[in-house]
Legacy VTK file of the C-alpha trace (Angstrom):
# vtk DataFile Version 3.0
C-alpha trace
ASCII
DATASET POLYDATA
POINTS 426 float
102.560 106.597 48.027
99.070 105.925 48.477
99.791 102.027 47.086
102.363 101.774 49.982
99.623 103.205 52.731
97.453 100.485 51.261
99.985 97.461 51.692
101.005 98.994 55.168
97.430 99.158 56.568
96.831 95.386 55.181
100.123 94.069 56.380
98.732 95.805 59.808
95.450 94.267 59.431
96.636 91.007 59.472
99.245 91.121 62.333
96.547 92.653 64.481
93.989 89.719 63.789
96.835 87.418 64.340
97.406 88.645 67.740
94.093 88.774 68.963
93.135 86.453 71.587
89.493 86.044 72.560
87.362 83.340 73.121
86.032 83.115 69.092
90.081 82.460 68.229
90.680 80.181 70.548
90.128 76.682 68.497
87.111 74.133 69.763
86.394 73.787 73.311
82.499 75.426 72.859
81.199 74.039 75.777
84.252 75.088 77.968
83.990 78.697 76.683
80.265 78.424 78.317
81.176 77.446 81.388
83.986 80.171 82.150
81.493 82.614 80.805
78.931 81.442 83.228
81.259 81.578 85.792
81.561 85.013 85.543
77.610 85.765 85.252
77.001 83.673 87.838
79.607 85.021 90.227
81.105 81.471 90.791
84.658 82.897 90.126
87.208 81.072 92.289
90.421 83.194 93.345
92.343 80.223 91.950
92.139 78.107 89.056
94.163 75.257 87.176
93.306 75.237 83.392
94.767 71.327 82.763
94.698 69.410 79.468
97.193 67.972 77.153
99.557 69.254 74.862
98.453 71.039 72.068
94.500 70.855 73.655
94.401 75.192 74.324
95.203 75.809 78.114
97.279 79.160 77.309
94.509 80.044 74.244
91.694 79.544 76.570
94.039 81.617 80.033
94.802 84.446 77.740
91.122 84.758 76.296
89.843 84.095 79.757
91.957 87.289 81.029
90.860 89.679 78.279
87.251 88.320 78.858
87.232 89.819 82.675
89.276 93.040 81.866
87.533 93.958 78.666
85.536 97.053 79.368
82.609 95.795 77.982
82.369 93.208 80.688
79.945 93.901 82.932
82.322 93.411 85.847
83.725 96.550 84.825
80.781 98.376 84.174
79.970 97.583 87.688
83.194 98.362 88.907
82.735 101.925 86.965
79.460 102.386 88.752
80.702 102.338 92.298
83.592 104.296 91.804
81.309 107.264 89.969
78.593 106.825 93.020
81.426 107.331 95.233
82.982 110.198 93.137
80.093 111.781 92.552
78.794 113.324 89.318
81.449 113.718 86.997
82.906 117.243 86.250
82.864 116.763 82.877
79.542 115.609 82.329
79.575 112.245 79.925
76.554 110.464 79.476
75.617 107.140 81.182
76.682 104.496 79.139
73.849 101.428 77.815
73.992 99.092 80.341
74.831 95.479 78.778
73.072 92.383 79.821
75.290 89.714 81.514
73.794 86.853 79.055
74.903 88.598 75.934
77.805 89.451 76.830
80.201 86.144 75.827
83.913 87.271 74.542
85.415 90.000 74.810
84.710 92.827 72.109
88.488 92.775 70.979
88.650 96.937 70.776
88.359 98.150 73.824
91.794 99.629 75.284
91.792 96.756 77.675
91.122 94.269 75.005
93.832 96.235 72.983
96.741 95.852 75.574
95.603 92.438 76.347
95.579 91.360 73.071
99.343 93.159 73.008
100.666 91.407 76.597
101.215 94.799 77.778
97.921 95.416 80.072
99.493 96.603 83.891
96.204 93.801 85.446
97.443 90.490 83.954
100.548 89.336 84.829
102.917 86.415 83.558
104.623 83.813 84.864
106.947 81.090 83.095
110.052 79.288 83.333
113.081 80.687 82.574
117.211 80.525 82.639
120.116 82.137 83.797
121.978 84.116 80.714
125.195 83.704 82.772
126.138 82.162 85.359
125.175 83.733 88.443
122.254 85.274 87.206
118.817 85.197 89.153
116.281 85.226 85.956
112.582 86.500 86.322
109.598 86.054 83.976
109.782 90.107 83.604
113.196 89.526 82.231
112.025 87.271 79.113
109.332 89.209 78.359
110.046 90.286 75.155
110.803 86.709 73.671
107.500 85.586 75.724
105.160 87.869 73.844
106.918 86.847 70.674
106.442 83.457 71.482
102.615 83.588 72.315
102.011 86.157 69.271
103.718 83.119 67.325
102.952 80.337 68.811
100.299 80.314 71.306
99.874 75.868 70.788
103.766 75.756 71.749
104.777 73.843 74.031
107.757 74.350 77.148
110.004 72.972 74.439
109.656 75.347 72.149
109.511 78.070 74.542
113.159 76.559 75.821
114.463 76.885 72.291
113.014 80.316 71.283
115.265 81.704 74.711
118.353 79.607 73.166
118.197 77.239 76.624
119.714 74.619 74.356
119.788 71.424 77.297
119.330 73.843 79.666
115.780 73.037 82.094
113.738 75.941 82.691
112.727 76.812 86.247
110.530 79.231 88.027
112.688 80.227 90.894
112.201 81.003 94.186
113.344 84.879 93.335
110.187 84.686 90.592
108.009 83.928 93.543
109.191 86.736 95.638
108.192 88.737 92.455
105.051 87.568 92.219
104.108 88.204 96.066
105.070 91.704 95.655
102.974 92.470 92.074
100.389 90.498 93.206
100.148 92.495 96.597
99.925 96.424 94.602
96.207 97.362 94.045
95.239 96.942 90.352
95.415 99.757 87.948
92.663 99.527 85.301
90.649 96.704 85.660
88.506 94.974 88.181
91.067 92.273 89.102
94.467 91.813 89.081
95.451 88.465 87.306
98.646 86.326 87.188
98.819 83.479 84.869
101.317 80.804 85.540
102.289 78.697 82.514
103.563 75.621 83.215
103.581 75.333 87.328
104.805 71.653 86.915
108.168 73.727 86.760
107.812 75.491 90.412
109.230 73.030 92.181
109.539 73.498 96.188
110.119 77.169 94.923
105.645 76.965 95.114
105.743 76.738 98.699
106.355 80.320 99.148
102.872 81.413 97.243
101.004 78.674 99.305
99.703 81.895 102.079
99.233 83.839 98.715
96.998 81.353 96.656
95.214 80.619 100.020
94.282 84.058 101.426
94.746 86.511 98.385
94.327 90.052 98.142
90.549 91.528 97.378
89.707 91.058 93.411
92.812 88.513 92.652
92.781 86.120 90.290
95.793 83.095 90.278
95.129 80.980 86.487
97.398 78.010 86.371
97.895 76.067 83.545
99.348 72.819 83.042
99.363 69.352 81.282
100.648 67.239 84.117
99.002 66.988 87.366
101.427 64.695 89.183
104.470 67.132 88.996
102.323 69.926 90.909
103.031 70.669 94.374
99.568 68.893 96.123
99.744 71.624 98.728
98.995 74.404 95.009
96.568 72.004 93.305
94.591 71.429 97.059
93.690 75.273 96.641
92.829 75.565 92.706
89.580 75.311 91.547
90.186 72.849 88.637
89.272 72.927 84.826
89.835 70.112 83.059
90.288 70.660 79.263
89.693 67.597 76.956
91.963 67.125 73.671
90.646 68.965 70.468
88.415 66.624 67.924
90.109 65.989 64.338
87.017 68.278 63.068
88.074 71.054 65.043
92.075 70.947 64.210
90.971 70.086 60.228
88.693 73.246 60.570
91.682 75.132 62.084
94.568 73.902 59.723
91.987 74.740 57.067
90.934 78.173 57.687
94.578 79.669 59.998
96.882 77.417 57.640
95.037 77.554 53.975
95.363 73.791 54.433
93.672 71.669 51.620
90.793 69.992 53.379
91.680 66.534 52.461
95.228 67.167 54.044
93.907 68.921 56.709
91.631 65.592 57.988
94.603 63.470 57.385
97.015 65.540 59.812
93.793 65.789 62.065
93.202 61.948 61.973
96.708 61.380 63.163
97.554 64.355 65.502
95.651 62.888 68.972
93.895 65.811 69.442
97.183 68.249 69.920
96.758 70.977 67.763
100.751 71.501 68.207
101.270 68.012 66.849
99.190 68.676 63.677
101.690 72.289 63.093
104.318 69.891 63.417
103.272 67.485 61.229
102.289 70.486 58.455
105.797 71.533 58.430
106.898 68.098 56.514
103.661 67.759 54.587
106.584 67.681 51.227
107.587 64.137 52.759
105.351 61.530 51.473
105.018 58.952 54.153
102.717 56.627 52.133
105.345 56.196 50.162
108.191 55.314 52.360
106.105 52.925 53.963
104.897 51.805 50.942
108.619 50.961 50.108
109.218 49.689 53.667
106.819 46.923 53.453
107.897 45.913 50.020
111.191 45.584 51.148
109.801 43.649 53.939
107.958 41.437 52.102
109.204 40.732 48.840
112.873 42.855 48.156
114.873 41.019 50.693
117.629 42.326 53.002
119.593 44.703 50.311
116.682 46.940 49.698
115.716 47.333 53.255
118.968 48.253 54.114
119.201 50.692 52.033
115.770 51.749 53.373
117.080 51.890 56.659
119.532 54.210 55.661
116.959 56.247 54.155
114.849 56.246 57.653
117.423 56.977 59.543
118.455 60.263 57.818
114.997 61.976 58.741
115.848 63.221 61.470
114.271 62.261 65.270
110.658 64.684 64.654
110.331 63.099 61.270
110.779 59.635 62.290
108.120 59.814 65.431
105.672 61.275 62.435
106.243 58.745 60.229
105.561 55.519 63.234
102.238 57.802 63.836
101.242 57.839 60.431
101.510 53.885 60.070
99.961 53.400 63.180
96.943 55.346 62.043
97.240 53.386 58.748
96.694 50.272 61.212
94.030 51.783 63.412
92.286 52.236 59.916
92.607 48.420 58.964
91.210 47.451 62.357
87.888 49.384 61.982
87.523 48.394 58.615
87.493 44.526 59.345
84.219 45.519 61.737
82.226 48.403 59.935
81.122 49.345 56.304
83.985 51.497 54.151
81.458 54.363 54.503
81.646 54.468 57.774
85.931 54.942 58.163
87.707 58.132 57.216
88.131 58.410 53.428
92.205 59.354 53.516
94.107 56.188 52.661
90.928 53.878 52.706
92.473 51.864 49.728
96.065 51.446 51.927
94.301 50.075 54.630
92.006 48.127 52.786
95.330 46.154 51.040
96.838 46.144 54.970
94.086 43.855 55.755
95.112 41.277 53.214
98.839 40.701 54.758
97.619 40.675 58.125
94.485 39.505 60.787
94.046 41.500 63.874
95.904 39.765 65.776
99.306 40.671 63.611
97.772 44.236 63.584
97.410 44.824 67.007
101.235 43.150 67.625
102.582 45.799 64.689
101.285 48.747 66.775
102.946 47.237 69.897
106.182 47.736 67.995
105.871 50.919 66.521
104.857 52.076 70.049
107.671 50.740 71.281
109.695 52.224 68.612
108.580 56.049 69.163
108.960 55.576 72.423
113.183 54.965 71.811
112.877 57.319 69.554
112.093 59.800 72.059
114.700 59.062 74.109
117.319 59.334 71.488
118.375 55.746 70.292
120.359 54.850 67.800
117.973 55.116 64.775
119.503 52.854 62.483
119.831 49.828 65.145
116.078 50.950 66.027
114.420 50.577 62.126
116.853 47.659 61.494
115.530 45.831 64.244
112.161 46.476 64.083
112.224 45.562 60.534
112.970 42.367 61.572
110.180 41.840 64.026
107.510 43.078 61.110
109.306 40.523 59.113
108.753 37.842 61.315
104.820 39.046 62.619
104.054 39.455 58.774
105.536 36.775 56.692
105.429 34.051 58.918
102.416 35.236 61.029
104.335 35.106 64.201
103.850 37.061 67.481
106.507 35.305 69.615
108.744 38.512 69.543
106.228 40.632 71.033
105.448 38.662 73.802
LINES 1 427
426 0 1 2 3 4 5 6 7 8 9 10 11 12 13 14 15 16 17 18 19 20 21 22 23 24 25 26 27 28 29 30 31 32 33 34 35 36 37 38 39 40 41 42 43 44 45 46 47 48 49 50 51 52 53 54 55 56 57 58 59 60 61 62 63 64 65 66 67 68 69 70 71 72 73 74 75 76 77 78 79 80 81 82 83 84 85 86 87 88 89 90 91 92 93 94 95 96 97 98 99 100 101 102 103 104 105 106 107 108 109 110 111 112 113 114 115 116 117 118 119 120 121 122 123 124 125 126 127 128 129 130 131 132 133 134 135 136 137 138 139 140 141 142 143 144 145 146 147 148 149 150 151 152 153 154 155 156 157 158 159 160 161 162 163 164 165 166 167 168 169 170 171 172 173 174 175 176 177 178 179 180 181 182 183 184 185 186 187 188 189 190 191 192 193 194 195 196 197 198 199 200 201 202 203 204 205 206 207 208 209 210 211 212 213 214 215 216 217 218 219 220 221 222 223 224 225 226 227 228 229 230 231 232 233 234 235 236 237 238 239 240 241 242 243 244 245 246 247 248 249 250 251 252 253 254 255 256 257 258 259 260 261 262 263 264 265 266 267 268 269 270 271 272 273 274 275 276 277 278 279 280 281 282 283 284 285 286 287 288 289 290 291 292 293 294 295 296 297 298 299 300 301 302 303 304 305 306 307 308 309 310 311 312 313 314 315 316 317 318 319 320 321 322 323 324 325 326 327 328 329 330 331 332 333 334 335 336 337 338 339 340 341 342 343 344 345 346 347 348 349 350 351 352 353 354 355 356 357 358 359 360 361 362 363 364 365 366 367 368 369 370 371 372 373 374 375 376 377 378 379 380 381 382 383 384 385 386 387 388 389 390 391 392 393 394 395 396 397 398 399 400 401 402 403 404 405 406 407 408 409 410 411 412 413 414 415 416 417 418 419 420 421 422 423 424 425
């Protein structure tokens, strides 16, 4: 009995630091963490803010951390909020002792045990409110954010780097385009409008307002002239789908893409990645920490290999073997195939630098590849190769045909290799 205690209290253990969200989980951004500290020390809290960065860079990480920061009750917005509310009061009947006072410098994340931190950290505290987009589960149906909330805190607890893809497919919206509707805005007006319960501000975070639509004009009066102690966070990755009327009245916070030491150090210590692997993924994943998880999930498929194979046939096999190649690429599936025209043109990017700087100076993974790249091609028929596979992902994305795809660009790198010709890419 007391074995099964054991495993229950570590199986626990390691849900509960899973779930936590504060600013020491959320991966890189130091100096970013700083500032939105210092914004609250220095009372230069605006009522409304848009956290935007890329895919995969942290916005929802750094909103959700941001939100238990202000309602833990170790901040010293709440001690202060305690304060007045005893002064007014008066002495308390039962008699507790003054708490320590903390200092506004030391205090940088939120302590993570608190009750607030607790029910943060859980998506259930009654102060910080969600918003997201969402589908009808019939037709006729009127969804709200409040209605998906159980497959939203699933989805954060899991995968806080998803993207609105992901979130899509975890609610089963198969082609189905998410919204946040114009009843989710009435919603919001009337949450954001009740006095707060625990904490010293009410907060709503808005994932993904690129999906508000004209729906946005309705919180325009909100955003603008909000109630005492409100706090709007936006977050997004695409400025130009926001209505300009919202982004004229957020305060904005731009969040850069993660560097490959920061997503190696991640896969590496959340993943148990190999370090080696984990600066190859990182080398290739452009920052997006989401892109790297994807490309862990097929770390079985060798893509040094197939290209390996691809170039031979290429080069020296003739039509039969890349053929069959073809048919080999074209099996992989869409995700798969996009990884595999990132990998090669990292693989190129490597061949490039090392024609203008010492070996020790490049990454180490797949020095040797890149080093044998250099002798089939000058920069010139580098540079035209990553036009292609640029190209390439591109279709990819937009579901072509992936066997017409690969067999026709493995006729162009015939043609820019072998005979050293970059007419087809002009």
């Amino acid at each position: 009995m007391h074995r099964y205690f054991l495993i229950y209290m570590f199986i626990y253990f390691l849900i509960f630091s899973f779930l936590k969200m504060q600013f020491s989980q959320v991966i890189g951004q130091v100096d970013l963490k700083i500032h939105l500290t210092r914004m609250i020390q220095q009372n230069r809290l605006s009522h409304a803010l848009l956290f935007l960065g890329k895919e995969g860079s942290g916005g929802l990480p750094l909103a959700l951390a941001f939100a238990q920061f202000i309602t833990c009750e170790k901040n010293p917005l709440q001690a202060s909020r305690k304060k007045a509310a005893t002064q007014l009061a008066g002495v308390s009947l039962f008699g507790e002792e003054p708490t320590a006072e903390i200092e506004e410098k030391d205090f940088t994340d939120a302590c993570g045990v608190c009750a607030a931190c607790t029910k943060a950290t859980k998506l259930i505290h009654p102060d910080i409110h969600y918003c997201y987009p969402v589908i009808p589960r019939k037709s006729g149906d009127k969804p709200i954010s409040i209605d998906y909330v159980v497959e939203w805190r699933d989805f954060v607890n899991k995968t806080p780097y998803g993207n609105n893809f992901d979130w899509l497919q975890s609610i089963n919206a198969e082609n189905k385009q998410g919204n946040i509707t114009s009843d989710e805005c009435n919603d919001i007006i009337r949450k954001m409008s009740l006095k707060s319960f625990e904490s010293a501000y009410k907060i709503l975070i808005i994932w993904m307002p690129e999906m508000l639509g004209k729906n946005g004009n309705k919180l325009l009066k909100l955003i603008e002239e909000p109630p005492p102690d409100t706090l709007f966070i936006l977050v997004a990755e695409n400025e130009t789908l926001i209505l300009p009327t919202i982004l004229s009245r957020t305060q904005l916070i731009k969040i850069p893409i993660l560097t490959p030491a920061d997503i190696a150090s991640a896969l590496a210590n959340n993943q148990g990645t190999p370090s080696h692997k984990a600066a190859q993924i990182a080398s290739t994943s452009e920052g997006n920490y989401h892109e790297a998880l994807q490309q862990l999930q097929h770390t079985e498929d060798d893509y040094e290999v197939l290209l390996r194979d691809w170039l031979n046939s290429i080069i020296k096999s003739g039509p039969a073997a890349q053929v069959k190649w073809i048919e080999e690429a074209a099996k992989l599936g869409r995700e798969k195939q996009k990884q595999f025209l990132k990998y090669f043109t990292h693989i190129l990017q490597q061949s490039i630098r090392l024609s203008v700087m010492p070996v020790q100076d490049t990454e180490a993974a797949n020095v040797d590849f890149a080093m044998r790249f250099n002798k089939l091609c000058g920069i010139e028929q580098l540079q035209a190769i990553a036009e292609e596979l640029d190209k390439a992902a591109y279709y990819i994305e937009r579901n072509a045909n992936a066997k017409m795809l690969f067999h026709a660009l493995t006729i162009r790198l015939y043609h820019i290799i072998s005979n050293k010709s970059l007419i087809l890419i002009r």
